[in-house]
LODO-478925 format. One record per residue: residue in three letters; x, y, z of N, C-alpha, C in turn. Coordinates in steps of 0.2 Angstrom, whole numbers. Example, Ala and Ser with C-alpha at 12.3 -4.5 7.8 and 13.67 -1.06 7.14 Angstrom:
# LODO-478925
<dokol rest="Ala" n_X="66" n_Y="-28" n_Z="39" ca_X="62" ca_Y="-22" ca_Z="39" c_X="66" c_Y="-16" c_Z="39"/>
<dokol rest="Ser" n_X="64" n_Y="-11" n_Z="35" ca_X="68" ca_Y="-5" ca_Z="36" c_X="64" c_Y="0" c_Z="39"/>
//
This chain:
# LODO-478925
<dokol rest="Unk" n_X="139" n_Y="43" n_Z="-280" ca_X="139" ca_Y="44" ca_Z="-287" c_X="136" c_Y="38" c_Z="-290"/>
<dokol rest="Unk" n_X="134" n_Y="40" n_Z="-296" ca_X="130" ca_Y="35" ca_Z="-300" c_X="132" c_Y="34" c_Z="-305"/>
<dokol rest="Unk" n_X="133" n_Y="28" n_Z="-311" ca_X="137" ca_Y="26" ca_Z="-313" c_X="131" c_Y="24" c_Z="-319"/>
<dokol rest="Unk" n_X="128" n_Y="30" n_Z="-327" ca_X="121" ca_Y="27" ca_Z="-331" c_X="124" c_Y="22" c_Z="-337"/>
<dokol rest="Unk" n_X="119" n_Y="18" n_Z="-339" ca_X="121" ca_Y="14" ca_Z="-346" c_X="113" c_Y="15" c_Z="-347"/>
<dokol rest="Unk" n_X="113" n_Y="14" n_Z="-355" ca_X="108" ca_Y="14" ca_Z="-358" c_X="107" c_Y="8" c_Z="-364"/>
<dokol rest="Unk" n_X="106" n_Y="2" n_Z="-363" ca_X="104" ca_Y="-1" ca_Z="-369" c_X="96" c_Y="3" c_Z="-371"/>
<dokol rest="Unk" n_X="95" n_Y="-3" n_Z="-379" ca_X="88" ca_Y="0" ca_Z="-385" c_X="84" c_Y="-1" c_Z="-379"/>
<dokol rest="Unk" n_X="81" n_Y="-5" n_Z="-373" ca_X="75" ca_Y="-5" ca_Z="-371" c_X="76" c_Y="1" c_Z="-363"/>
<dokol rest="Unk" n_X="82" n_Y="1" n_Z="-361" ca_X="81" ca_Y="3" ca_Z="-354" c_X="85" c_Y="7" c_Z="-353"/>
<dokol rest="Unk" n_X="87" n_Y="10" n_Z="-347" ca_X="93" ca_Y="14" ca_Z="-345" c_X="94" c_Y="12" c_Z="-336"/>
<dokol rest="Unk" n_X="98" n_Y="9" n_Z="-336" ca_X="102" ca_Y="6" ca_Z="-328" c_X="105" c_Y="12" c_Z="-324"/>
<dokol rest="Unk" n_X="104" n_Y="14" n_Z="-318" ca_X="107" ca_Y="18" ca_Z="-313" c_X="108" c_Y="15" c_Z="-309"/>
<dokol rest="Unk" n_X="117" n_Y="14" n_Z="-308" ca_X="120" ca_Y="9" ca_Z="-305" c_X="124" c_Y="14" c_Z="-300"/>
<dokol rest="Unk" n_X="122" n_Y="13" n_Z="-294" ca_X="123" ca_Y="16" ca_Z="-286" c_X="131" c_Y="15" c_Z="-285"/>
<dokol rest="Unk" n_X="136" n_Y="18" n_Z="-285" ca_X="142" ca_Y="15" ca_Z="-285" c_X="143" c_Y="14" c_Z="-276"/>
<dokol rest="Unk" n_X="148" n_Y="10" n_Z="-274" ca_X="153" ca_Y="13" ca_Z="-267" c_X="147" c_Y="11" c_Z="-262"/>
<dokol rest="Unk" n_X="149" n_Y="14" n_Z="-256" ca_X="146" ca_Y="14" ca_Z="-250" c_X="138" c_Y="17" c_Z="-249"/>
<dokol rest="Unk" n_X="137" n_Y="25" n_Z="-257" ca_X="131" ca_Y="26" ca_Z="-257" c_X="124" c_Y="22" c_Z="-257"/>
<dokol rest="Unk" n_X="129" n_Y="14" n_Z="-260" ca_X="123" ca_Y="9" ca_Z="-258" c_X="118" c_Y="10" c_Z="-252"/>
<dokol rest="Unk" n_X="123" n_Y="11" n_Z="-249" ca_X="122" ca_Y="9" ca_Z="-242" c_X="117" c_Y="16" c_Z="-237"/>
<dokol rest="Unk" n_X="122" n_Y="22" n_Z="-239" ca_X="118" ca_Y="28" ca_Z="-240" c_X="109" c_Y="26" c_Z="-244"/>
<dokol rest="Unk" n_X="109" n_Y="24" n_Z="-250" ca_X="103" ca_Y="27" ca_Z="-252" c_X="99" c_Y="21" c_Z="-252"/>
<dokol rest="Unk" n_X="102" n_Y="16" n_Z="-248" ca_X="97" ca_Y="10" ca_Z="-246" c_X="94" c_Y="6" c_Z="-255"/>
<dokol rest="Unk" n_X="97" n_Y="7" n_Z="-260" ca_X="97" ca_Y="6" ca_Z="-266" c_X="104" c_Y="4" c_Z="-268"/>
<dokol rest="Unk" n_X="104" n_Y="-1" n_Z="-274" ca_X="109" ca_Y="-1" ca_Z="-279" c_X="109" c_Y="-2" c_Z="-284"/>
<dokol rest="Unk" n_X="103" n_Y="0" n_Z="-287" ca_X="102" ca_Y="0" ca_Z="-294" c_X="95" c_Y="1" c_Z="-295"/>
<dokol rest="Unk" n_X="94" n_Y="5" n_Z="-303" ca_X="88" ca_Y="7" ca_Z="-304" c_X="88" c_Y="4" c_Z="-309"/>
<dokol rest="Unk" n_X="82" n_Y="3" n_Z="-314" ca_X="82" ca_Y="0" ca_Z="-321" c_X="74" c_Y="5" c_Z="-322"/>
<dokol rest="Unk" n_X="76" n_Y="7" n_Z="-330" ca_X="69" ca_Y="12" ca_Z="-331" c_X="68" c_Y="12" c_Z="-338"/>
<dokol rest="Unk" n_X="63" n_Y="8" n_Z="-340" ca_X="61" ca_Y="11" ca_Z="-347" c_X="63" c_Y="15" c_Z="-350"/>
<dokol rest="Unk" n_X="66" n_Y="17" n_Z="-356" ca_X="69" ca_Y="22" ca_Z="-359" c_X="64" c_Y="26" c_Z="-361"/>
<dokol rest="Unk" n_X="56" n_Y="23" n_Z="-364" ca_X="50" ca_Y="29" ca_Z="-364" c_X="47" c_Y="32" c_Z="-358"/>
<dokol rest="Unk" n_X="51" n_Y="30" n_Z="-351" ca_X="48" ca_Y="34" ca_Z="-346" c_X="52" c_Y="38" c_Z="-343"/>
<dokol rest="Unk" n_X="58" n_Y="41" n_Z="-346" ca_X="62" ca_Y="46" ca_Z="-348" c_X="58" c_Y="52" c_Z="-351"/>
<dokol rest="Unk" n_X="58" n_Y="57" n_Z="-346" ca_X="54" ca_Y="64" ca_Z="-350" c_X="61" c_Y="68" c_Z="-352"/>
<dokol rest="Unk" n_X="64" n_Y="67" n_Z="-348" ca_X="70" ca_Y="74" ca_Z="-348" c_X="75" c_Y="74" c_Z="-342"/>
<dokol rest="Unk" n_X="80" n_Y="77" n_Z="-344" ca_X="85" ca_Y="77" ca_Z="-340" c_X="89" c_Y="85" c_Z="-341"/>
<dokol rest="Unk" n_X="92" n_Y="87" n_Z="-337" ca_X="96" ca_Y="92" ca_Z="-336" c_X="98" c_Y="92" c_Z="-331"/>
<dokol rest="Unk" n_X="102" n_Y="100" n_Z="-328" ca_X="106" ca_Y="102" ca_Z="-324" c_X="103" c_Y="108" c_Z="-320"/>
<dokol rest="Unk" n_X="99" n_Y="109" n_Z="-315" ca_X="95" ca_Y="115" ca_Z="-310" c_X="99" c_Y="117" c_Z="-303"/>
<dokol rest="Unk" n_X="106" n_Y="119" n_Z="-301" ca_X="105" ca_Y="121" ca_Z="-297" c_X="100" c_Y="122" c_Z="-291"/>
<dokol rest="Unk" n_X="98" n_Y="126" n_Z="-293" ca_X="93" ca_Y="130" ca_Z="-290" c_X="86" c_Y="125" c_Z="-287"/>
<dokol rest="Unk" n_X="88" n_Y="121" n_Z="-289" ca_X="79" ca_Y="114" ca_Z="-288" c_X="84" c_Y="109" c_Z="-285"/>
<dokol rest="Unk" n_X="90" n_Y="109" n_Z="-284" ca_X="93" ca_Y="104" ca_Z="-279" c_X="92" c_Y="108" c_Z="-275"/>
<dokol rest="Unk" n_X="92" n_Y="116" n_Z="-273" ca_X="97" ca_Y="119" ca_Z="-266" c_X="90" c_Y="117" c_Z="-261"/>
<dokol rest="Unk" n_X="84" n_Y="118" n_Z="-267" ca_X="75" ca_Y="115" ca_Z="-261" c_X="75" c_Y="111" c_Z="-257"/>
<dokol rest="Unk" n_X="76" n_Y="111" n_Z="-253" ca_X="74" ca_Y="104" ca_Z="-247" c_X="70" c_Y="105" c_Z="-242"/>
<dokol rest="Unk" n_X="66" n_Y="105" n_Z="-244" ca_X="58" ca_Y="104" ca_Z="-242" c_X="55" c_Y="96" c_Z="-244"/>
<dokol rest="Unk" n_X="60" n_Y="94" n_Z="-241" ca_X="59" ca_Y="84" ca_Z="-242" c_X="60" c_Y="84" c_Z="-236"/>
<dokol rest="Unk" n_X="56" n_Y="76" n_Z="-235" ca_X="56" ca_Y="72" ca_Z="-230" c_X="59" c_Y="67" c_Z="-233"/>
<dokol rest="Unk" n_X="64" n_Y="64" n_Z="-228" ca_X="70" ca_Y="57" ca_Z="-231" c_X="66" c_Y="52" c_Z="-229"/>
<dokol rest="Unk" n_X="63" n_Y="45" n_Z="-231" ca_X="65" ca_Y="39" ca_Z="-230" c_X="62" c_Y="33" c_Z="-235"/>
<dokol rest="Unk" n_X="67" n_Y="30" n_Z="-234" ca_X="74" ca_Y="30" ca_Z="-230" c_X="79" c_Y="32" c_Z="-235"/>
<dokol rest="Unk" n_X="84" n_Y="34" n_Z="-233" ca_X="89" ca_Y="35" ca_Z="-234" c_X="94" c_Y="41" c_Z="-229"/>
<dokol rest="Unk" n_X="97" n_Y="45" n_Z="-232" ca_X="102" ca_Y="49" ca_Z="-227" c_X="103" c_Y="55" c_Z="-230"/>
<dokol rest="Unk" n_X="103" n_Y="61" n_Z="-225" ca_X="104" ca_Y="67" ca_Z="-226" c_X="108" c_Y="71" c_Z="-221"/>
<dokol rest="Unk" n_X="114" n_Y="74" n_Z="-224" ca_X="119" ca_Y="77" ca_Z="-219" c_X="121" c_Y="82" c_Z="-223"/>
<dokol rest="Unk" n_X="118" n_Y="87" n_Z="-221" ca_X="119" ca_Y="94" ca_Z="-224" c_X="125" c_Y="97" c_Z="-226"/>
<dokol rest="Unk" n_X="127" n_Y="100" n_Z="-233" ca_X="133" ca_Y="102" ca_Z="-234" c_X="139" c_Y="93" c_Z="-235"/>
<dokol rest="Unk" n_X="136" n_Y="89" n_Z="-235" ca_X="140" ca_Y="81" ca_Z="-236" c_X="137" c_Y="76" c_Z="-240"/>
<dokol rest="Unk" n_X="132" n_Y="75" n_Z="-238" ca_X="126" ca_Y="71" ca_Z="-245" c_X="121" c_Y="68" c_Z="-243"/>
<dokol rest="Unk" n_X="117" n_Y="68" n_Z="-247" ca_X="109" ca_Y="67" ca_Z="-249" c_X="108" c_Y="61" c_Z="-254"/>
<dokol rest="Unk" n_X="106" n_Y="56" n_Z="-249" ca_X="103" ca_Y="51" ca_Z="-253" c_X="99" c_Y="45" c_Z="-251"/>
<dokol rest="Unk" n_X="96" n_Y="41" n_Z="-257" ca_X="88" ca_Y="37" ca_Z="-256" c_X="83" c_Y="42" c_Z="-256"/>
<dokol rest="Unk" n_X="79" n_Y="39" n_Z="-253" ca_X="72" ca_Y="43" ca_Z="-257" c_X="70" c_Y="48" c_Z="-253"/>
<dokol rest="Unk" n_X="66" n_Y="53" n_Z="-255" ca_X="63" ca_Y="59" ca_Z="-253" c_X="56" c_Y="59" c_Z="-255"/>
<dokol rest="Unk" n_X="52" n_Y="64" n_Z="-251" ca_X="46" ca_Y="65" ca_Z="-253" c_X="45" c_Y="72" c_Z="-253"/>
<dokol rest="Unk" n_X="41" n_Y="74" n_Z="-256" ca_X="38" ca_Y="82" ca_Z="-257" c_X="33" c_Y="82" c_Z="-259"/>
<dokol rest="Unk" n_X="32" n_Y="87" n_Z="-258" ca_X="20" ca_Y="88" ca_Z="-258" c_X="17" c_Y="84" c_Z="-262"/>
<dokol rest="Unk" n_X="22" n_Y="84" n_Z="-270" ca_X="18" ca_Y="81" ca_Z="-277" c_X="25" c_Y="76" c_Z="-280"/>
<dokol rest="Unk" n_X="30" n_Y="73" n_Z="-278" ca_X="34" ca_Y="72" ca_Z="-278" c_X="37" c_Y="69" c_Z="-276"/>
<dokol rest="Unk" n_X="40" n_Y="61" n_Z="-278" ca_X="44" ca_Y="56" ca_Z="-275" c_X="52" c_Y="56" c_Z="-277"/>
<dokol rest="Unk" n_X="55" n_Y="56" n_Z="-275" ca_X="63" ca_Y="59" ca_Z="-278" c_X="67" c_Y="54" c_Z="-275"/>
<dokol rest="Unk" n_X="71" n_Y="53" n_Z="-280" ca_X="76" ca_Y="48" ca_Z="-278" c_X="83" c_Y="50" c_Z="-278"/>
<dokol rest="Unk" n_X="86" n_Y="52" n_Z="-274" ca_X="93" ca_Y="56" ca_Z="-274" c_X="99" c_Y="52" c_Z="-271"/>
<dokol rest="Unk" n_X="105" n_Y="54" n_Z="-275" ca_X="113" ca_Y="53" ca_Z="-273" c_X="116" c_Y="59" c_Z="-275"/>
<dokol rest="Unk" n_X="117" n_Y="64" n_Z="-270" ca_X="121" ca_Y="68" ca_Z="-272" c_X="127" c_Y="70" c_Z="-267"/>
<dokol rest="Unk" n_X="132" n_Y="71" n_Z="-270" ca_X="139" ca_Y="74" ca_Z="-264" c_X="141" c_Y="82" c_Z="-266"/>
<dokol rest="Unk" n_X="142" n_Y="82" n_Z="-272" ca_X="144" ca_Y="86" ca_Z="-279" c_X="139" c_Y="90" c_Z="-281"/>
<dokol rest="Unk" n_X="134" n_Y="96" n_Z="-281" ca_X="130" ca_Y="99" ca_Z="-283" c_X="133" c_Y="99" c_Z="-291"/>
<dokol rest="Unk" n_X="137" n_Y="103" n_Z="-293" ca_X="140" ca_Y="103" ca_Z="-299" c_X="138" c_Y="96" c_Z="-303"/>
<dokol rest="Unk" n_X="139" n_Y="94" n_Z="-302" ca_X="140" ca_Y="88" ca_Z="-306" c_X="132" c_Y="82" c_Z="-306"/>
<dokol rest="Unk" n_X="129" n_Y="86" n_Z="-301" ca_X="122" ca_Y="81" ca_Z="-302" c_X="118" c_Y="86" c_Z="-308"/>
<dokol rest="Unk" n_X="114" n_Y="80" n_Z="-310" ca_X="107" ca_Y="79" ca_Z="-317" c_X="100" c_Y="78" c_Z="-311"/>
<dokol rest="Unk" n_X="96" n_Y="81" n_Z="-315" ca_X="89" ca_Y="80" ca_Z="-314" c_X="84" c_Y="77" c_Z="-318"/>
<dokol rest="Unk" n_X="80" n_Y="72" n_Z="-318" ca_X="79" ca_Y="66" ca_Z="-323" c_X="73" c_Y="65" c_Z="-321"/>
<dokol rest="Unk" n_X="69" n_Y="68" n_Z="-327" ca_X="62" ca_Y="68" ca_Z="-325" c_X="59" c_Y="60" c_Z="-327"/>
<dokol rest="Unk" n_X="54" n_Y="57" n_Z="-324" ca_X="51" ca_Y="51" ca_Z="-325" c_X="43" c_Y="51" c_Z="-326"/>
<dokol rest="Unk" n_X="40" n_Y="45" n_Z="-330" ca_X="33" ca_Y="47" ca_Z="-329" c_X="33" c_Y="38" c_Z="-329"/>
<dokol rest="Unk" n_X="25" n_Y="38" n_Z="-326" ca_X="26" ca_Y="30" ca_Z="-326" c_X="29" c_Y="25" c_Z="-319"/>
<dokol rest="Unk" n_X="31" n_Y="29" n_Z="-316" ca_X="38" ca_Y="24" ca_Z="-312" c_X="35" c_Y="28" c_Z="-304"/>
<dokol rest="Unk" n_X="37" n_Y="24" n_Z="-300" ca_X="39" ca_Y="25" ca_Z="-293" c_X="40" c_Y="33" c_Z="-291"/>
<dokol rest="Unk" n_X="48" n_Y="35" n_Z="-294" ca_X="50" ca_Y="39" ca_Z="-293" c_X="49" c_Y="44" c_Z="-298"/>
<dokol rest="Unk" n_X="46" n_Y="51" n_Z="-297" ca_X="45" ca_Y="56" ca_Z="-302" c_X="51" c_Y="60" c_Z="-304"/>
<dokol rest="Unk" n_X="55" n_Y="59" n_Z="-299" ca_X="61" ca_Y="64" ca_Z="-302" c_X="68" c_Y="58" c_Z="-298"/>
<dokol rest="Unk" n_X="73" n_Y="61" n_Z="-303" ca_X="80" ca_Y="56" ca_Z="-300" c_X="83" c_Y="61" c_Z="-300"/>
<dokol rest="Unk" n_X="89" n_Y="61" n_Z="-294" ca_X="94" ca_Y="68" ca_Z="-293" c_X="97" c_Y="67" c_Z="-292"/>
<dokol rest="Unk" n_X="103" n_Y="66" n_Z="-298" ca_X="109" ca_Y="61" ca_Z="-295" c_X="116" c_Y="64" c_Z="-299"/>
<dokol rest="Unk" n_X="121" n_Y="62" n_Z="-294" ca_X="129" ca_Y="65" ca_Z="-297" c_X="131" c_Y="60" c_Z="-302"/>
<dokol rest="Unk" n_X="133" n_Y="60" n_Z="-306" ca_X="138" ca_Y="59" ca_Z="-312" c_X="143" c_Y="60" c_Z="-313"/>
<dokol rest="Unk" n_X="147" n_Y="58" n_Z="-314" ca_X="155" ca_Y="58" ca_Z="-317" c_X="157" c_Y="65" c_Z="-324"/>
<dokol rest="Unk" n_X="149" n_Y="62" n_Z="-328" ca_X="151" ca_Y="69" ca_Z="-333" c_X="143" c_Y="72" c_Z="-335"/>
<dokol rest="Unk" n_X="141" n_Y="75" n_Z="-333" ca_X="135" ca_Y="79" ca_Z="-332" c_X="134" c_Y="78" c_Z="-340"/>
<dokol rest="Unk" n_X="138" n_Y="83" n_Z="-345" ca_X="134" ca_Y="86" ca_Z="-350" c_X="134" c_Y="75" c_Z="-356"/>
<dokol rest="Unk" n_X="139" n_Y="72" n_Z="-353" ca_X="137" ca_Y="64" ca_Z="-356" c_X="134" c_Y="60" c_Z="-355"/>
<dokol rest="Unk" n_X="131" n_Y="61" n_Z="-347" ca_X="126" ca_Y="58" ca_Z="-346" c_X="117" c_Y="60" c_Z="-346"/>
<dokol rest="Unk" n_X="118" n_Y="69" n_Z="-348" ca_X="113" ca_Y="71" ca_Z="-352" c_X="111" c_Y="69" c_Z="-358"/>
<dokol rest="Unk" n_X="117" n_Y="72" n_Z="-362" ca_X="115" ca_Y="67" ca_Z="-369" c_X="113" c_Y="58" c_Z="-371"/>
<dokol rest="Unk" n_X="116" n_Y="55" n_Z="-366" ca_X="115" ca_Y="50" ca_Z="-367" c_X="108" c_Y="48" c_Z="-365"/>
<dokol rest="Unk" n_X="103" n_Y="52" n_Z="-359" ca_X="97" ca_Y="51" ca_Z="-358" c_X="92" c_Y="53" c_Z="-362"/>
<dokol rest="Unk" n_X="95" n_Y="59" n_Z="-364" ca_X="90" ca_Y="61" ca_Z="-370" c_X="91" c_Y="57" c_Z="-379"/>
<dokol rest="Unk" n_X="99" n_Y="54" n_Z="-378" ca_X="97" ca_Y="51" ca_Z="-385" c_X="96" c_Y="44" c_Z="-385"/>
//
């Protein structure tokens, strides 16, 4: 699980627990104008047509670190499908972030405002 802040200049994704360890990352920091969007897609988690690394994948347990896909660099922590956001980026490393949060529809608004 991932733990967001937003100050006026940026927005912190702070890798809680062991997932450090899992996603080979403990924190992200990103421009707040390189935030496109954020929402909730089932259906664009259940895809895995990614190749991991580094990081860890145990199917039906959790998905996390970085992924790649044909047009796409993704950085994931997930355990909780329910509860994970999709965070579109431009500019940055990673083109999408897929990660669990504590309250989905607060750490959506909080991205978007």
């Amino acid at each position: 699980m991932v733990q967001v802040t937003k100050d006026e200049k940026e927005t912190t994704i702070e890798i809680m627990g062991l997932h450090k360890l899992w996603a080979f990352k403990s924190q992200l920091k990103i421009p707040n104008e390189h935030i496109l969007n954020a929402y909730q897609n089932e259906a664009e988690l259940s895809n895995w047509q990614r190749i991991r690394m580094p990081g860890t994948s145990v199917p039906f347990l959790i998905h996390a670190g970085t992924f790649y896909e044909s047009d796409a660099t993704i950085f994931m922590d997930i355990v909780h499908k329910k509860n994970a956001i999709i965070v579109e980026l431009k500019d940055e490393f990673y083109n999408k972030l897929m990660i669990e949060v504590e309250n989905p529809e607060e750490a959506i608004a909080l991205l978007k405002g």
